[in-house]
C-alpha positions in Angstrom: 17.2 -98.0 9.5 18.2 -95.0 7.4 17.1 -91.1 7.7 16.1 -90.3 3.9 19.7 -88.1 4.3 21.2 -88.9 0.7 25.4 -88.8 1.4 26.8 -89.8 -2.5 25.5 -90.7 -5.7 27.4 -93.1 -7.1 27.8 -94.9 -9.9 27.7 -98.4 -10.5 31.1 -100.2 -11.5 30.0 -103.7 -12.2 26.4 -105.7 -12.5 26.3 -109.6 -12.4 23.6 -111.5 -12.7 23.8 -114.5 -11.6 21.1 -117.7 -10.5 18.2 -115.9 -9.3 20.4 -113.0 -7.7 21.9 -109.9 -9.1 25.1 -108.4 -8.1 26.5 -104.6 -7.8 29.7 -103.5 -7.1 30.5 -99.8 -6.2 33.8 -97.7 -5.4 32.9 -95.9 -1.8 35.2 -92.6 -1.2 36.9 -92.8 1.9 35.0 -91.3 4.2 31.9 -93.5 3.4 33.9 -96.7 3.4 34.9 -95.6 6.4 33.9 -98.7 9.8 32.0 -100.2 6.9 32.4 -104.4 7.8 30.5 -107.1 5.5 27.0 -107.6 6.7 26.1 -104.0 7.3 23.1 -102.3 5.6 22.9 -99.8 3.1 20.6 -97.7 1.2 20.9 -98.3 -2.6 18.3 -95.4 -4.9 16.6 -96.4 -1.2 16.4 -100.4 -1.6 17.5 -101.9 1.6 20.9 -103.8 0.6 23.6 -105.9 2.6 27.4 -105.4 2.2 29.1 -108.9 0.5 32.1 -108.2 -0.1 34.6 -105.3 0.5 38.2 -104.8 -0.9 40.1 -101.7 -0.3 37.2 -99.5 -1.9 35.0 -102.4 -3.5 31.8 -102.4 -2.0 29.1 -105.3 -3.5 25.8 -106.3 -3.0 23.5 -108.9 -4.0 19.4 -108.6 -4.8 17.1 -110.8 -4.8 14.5 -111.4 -7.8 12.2 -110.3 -5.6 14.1 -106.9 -4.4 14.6 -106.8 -8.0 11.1 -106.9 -9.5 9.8 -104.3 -7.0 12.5 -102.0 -7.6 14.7 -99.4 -10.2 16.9 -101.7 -9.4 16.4 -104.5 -12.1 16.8 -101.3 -15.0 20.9 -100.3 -13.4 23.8 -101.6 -15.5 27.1 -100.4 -15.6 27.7 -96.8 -14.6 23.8 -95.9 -13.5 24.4 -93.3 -10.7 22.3 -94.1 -7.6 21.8 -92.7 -4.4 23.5 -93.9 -1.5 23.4 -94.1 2.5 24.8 -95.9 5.1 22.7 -97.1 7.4 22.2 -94.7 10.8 23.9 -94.9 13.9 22.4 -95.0 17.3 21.9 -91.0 18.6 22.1 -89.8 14.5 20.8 -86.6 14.1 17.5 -87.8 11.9 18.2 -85.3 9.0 14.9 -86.6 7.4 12.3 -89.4 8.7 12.8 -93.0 9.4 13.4 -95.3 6.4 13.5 -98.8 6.4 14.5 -99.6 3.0 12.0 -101.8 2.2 10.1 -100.1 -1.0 6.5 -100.6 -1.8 7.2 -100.3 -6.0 8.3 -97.9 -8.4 6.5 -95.0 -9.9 6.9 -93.3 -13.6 7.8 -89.7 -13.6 4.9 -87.7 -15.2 6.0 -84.3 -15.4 9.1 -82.2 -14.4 9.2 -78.8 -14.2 12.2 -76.4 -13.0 11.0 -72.7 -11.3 13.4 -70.5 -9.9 16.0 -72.8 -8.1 13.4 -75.0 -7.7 12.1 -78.3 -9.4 8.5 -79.2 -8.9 8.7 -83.3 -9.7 5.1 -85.5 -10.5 4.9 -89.1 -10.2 2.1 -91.4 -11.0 1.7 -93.9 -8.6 -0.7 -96.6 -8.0 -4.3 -95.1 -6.7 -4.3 -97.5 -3.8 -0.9 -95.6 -2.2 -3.0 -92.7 -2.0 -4.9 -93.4 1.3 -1.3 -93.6 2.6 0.0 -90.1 2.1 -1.2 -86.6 2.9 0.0 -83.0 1.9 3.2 -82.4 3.7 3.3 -85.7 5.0 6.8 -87.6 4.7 7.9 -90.1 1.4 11.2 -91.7 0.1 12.0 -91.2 -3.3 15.4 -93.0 -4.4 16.0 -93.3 -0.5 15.6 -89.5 -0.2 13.3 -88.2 2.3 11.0 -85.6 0.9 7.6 -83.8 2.1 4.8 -84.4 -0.2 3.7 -80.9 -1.8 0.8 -82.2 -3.6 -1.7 -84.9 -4.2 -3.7 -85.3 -7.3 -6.4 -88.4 -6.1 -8.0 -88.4 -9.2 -4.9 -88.5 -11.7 -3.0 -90.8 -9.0 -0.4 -88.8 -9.3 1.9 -87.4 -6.4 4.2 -84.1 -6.6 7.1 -83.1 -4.4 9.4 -80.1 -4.7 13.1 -80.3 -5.1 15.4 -77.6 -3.0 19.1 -76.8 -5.0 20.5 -78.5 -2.1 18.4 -82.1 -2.9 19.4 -81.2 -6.4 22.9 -81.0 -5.5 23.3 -84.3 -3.4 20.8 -86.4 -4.9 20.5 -88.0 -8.8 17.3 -86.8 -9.2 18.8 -84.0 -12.0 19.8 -86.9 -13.7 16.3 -88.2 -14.2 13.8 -87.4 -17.2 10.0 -88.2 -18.0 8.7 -91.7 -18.0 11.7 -92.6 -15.8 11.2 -95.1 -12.6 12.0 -94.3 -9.1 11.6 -96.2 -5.9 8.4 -95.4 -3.7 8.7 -95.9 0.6 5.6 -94.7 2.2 5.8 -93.6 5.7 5.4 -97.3 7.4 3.7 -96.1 10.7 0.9 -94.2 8.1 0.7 -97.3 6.5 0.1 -98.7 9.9 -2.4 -96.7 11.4 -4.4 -96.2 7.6 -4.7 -99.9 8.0 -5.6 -100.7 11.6 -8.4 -98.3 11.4 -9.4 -99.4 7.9 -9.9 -102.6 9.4 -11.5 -101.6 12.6 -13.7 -99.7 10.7 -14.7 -103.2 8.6 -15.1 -105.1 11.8 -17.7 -103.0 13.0 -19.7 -102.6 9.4 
């Protein structure tokens, strides 16, 4: 479980791809490689990832072609600055809303537009998400937990707002137009959208 709380962006040292996996290597600073063992969880641009290996500083994962195809993931190479956070400890403050790590798909940047010390982000998204989120409900975007400023139903497309301090601890500055981030709906929405969708079908 994560908290949407974004602690480094980081870029990547090494990519392998290998036999239906892929491989990423980062350098933690100290205090995030700090009780880190092999095995433990991790959020990577908010894709669900297990530790492989660590020496000294070295910290690598491997992916899946399926973790792969549904995320940003499959577009990293070498030096791609991603967001990352270590999984959350029992009696964490939740900073943001729970995150499981598990993302539904990527969605293209549409628009990006900077007001004050503000940035007003769109994304177009599949239509079918849509029945999942509500204005000022909760999303992850790259693993960061942001409230959802506006919905556009019939353009698909999904808007958040971006506080200097987001800015400032996140690699969404990084990101232009047309790029792809990673999409995790609020899983008890997508629960209780679904249970009454079908209850709704039984009795029809």
């Amino acid at each position: 479980m994560f908290t949407g709380i974004v602690q480094a962006v980081l870029p990547v040292k090494a990519v392998l791809q290998d036999d239906g996996l892929c491989g990423f290597t980062f350098e933690f600073p100290d205090a995030l490689i700090a009780g880190l063992e092999v095995g433990a969880s991790v959020s990577v641009n908010g894709v669900c990832l297990t530790v492989t290996h660590i020496s000294q500083n070295q910290v690598s994962f491997e992916a899946v072609n399926e973790t792969m195809r549904v995320s940003n993931l499959r577009t990293t190479e070498n030096n791609s600055m991603v967001n990352i956070e270590r999984s959350a400890k029992r009696d964490d403050e939740v900073g943001g809303h729970v995150v499981s790590g598990h993302v539904m798909g990527t969605a293209r940047i549409s628009s990006i537009e900077s007001v004050s010390n503000t940035c007003r982000m769109s994304f177009a998204i599949p239509k079918d998400w849509l029945r999942f989120l509500f204005s000022k409900g909760f999303v992850a975007i790259n693993g960061a937990s942001l409230t959802v400023a506006d919905l556009d139903k019939d353009a698909g497309t999904l808007t958040v707002n971006l506080i200097p301090e987001t800015l400032r601890s996140t690699n969404f500055p990084l990101l232009s137009v047309n790029d792809e981030v990673n999409i995790e709906i609020d899983s008890q929405t997508q629960a209780i959208v679904e249970t009454v969708e079908r209850v709704l079908n039984q009795r029809s």
